[in-house]
Structure formats: structure tokens, C-alpha cells
N, C-alpha and C positions, 0 to 999 in steps of 0.2 A: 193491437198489441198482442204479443205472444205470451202465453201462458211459460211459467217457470217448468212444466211439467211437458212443452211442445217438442215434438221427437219429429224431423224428416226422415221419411223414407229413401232409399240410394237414387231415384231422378227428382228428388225433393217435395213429393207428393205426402203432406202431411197425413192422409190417410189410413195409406198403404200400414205408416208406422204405429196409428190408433186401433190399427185391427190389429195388429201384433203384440200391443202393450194388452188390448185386451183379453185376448188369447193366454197371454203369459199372467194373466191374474185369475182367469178363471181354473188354475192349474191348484190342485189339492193334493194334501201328502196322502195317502190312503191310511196309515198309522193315525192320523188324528177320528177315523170312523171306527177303531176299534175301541172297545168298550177299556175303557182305565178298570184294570186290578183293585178291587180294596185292597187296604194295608192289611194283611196278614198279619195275625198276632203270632208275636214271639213270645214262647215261652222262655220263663225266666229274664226276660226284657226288663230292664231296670224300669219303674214305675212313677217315680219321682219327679218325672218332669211332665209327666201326662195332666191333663186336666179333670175334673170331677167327670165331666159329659162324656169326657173318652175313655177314663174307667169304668164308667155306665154303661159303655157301648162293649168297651170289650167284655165284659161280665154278659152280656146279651148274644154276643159272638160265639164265647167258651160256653154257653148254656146250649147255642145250637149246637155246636158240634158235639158234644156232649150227647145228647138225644141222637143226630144223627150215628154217629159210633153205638150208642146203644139200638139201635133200629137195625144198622149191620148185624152187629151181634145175637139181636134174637133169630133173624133172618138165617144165620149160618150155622146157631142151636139147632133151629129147626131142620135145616137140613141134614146136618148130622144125627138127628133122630131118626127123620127119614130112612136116612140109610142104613143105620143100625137096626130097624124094626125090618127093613127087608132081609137084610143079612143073618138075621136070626133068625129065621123060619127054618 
């Protein structure tokens, strides 16, 4: 008895057409190995419908960027002193 799923191939060689079904399954989207985006907080995003654990998280979110933005910033103090100690000689 034939499987619900049996495919001939064009001189009726069930094979030919199992190598081909499985060819066509082992085919992958290349989009699905790219790494998914976290959701990006939006500021000023209405809040209302968030959950406790995802105001937790975004509160943890805005505290890194937070530090990162301040890390920039000392980073480009400091270079702007740099510069202005050489140019004042």
C-alpha cells in the first residue's frame, strides 16, 4: 500500500521523486540564522498594557544605555581636553 505522501517520479521510479522531496526539505531560509532584534524601547511608548516583568526589563534596558551614553561621553570629554591641553601650549 502506498503511503498518502508517495510521489513518482516522470518513468514512475518512486525514488528518483524521494530524493527530490528530500532535497526540497532540507532547503532553509537564510533569514531564519539571523539573530532576531530585541524590541527596542520606545520612548514615550504608552506603558499601560506592559507587564510588571517587562517594566523590569525595560528599567534594566534604559539603565544600560544610560551608562553606555555616559561612557561615550566621558570618553569624548576626555578627548576634547586632550585637545585643548595640546593646543594651548
Amino acid at each position: 500500500m502506498r503511503s498518502p505522501h508517495h510521489i513518482e517520479g516522470p518513468s514512475g521510479d518512486a525514488s528518483v521523486a524521494a530524493v527530490a522531496i528530500d532535497q526540497t526539505e532540507k532547503v532553509m531560509d537564510w533569514d531564519d540564522l539571523k539573530p532576531k532584534a530585541p524590541k527596542a524601547v520606545t520612548l514615550g511608548e504608552n506603558l499601560e498594557s506592559l507587564s510588571v516583568a517587562e517594566l523590569d526589563a525595560r528599567i534594566v534596558s534604559l539603565e544600560q544605555e544610560i551608562e553606555r551614553v555616559r561612557t561615550e561621553l566621558a570618553a569624548k570629554k576626555a578627548h576634547e581636553a586632550a585637545a585643548a591641553a595640546i593646543f594651548k601650549r
